[in-house]
N, C-alpha and C positions, 0 to 999 in steps of 0.2 A: 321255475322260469323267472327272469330275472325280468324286473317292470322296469321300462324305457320312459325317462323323463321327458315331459311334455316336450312341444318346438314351437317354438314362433316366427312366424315368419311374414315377409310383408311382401303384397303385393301389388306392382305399381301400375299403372296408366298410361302408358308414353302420351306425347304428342297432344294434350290437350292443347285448343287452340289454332287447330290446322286448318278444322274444318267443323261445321255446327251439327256434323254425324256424329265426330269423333265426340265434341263437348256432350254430344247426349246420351250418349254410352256411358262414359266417366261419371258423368252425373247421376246417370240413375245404377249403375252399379256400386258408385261412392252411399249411394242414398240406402240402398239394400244390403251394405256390409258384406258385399265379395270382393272390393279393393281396397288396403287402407292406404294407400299413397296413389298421387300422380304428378306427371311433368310436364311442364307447358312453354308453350314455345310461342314466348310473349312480342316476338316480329313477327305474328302469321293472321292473317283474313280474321279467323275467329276469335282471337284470344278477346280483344276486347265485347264481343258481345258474350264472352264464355262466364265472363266476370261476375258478373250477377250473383250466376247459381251458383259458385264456386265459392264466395263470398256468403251465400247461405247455407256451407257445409261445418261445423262444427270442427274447430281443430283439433279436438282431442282422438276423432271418430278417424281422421282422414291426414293425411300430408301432403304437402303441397310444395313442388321442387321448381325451381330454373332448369330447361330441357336444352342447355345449351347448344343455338343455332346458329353454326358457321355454315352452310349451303343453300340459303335460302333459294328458289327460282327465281331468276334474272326478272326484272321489270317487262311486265307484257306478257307473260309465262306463268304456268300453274305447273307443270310438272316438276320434280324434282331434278338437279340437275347433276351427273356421276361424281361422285367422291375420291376419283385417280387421282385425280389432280392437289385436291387438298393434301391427301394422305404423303404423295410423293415430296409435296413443297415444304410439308412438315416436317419430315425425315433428312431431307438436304436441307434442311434449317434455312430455309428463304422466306417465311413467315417474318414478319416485319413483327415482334413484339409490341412495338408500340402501337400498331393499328388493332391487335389481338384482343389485348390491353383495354383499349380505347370500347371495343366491340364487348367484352363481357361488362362492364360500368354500364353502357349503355343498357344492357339487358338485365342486370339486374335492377339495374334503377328502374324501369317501367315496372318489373314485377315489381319492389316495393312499392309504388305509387298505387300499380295496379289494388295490390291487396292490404296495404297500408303495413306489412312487417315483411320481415327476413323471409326468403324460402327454406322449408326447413331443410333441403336438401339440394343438390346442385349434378346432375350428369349430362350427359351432351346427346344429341340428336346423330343417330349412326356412330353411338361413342367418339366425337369429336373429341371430347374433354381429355380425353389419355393420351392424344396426339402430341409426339414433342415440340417443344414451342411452346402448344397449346395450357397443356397441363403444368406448365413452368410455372406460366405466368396465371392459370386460374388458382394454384394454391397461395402465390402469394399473394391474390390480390384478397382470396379469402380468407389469409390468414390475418392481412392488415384490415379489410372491413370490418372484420366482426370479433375478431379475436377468440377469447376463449368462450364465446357464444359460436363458433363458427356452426353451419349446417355440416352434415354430415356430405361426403361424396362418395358416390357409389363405384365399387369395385366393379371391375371386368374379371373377373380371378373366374376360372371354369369351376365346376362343383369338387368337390373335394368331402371326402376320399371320392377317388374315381368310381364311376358306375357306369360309364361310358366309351363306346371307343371316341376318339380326338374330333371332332366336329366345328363347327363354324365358330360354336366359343371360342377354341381355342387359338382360329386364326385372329379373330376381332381382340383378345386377352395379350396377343403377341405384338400389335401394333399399338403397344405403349402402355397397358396395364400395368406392368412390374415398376417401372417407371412412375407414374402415379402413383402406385401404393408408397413406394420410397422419400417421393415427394411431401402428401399427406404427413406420414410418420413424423418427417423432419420438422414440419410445420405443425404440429400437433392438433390436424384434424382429421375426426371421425370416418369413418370409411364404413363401408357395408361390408361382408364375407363375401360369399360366391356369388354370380349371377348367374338367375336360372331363365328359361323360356328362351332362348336363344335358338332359331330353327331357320329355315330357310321358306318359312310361308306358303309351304306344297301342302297339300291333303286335303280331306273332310275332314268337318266335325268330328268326327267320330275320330281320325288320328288325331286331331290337337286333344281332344280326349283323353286317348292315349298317352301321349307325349305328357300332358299337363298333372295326371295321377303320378306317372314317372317323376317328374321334379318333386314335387309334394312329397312322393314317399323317401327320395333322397338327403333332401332339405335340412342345412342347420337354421338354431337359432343364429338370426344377425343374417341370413343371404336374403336377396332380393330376386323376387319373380317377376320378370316382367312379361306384360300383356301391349297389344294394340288393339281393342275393341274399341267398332263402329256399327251403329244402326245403318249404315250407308249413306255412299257419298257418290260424286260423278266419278268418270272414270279414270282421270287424272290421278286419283288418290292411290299413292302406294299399295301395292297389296291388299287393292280392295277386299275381293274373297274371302283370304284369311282373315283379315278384319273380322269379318260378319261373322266366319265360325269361331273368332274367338268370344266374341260378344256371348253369341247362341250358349257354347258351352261354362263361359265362366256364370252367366247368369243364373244356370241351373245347380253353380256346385253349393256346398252350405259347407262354413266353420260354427266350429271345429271339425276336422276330418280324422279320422282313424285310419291310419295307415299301419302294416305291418313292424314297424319302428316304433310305435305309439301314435300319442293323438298330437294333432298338428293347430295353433291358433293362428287367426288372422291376427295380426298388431302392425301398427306405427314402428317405425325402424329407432327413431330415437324414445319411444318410451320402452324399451327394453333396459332391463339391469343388468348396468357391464359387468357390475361383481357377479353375474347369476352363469351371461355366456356373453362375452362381449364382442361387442362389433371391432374391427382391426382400429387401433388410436397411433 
């Protein structure tokens, strides 16, 4: 029987910052080594009292990304507000670059101030960041910050090889993934592989269970899982429910995991060795 070289793989946080549920899931899950990354969405309610403990996580242990946020809720409003409108104004290219432009500086510079360095990563909140316009203008503005320190930015690309029938990844991967990755390339930054945890937030515990062994046993080195665990929030928050069971379930899983494929580790996306299995450059 032939032995299946180990995998690594990282798994991230969305949405630090939104809310002080969400900060305290991330934290104590960052704390316990069931996530090695998260993203935070440094225009929201919580991010600056998120700071602290975030700031008392060790960065060798954890990663810490720009969750880039084009759709904040309007002034006077907590709920989220629908994503048509962007998507569509994207696509007919009626995004003003320069005010896009103007809005990712803006967010990243708080995150720097926020943490006192670069984030090591950069993706967008409802995958904004792949949107065209969008994604033009966040490769070069990252490629002219930071050069060849740039953060890595995370692919949309569906799992690969296939093990799925065509699901919401693939429609989210379609609305300007290829596109980015081509961009990135050009600009000579780091990407992540597949992304995994991609669902529609329906179930119990017990299915994201299911669902989340499913990714895991699929998983190469270099893809990204991502999560939204919350201890709970009011009811305005996104996909409260799921939230919780995702919390519930990942809190319970342990790395290394043994899958049918071989054994799986927890890791940071950029301490992986590109010579070994690399992330797309």
């Amino acid at each position: 029987m032939t032995e299946h070289a180990p995998r690594y793989l990282c798994v991230c946080a969305d949405d630090f910052g939104m809310t002080e549920g969400i900060n305290s899931a991330v934290l104590e899950l960052a704390g316990r080594h069931k996530i090695s990354a998260t993203s935070c969405m440094v225009r929201r309610g919580a991010w600056a009292v998120g700071l602290r403990g975030l700031r008392g996580i060790e960065p060798s242990c954890i990663e810490v990304g720009l969750h880039l946020d084009l759709s904040p809720p309007p002034e006077g409003r907590q709920s989220e507000p629908g994503l048509g409108g962007l998507i569509v104004r994207s696509h007919l290219r009626l995004l003003r670059p320069s005010a896009v432009r103007a809005e990712i500086r803006d967010q990243l510079a708080r995150f720097e101030d926020g943490l006192g360095r670069p984030p090591a990563f950069v993706d967008g909140h409802r995958h904004v960041h792949q949107l065209p316009v969008v994604s033009d203008v966040l490769t070069e503005e990252i490629a002219s910050r930071y050069g060849t320190a740039a953060p890595w930015v995370r692919s949309t690309a569906p799992p690969a090889p296939r093990r799925f029938a065509k699901t919401k990844a693939d429609i989210v991967f379609a609305l300007g993934g290829a596109r980015l990755l081509a961009l990135a390339a050009r600009r000579g930054i780091p990407t992540s592989r597949a992304l995994l945890g991609i669902y529609d937030f329906t179930g119990t515990s017990d299915v994201y269970r299911g669902r989340l062994r499913q990714w895991i046993d699929c998983c190469r080195t270099g893809d990204v899982l991502v999560c939204h665990p919350s201890l709970g929030d009011a009811p305005w928050v996104p996909a409260g429910p799921a939230r919780r069971n995702e919390y519930a379930v990942l809190s319970a899983i342990a790395f290394p995991m043994m899958t049918a494929a071989g054994v799986v580790f927890l890791r940071p996306l950029s301490h992986l060795s590109r010579a070994a299995d690399p992330v797309h450059a």
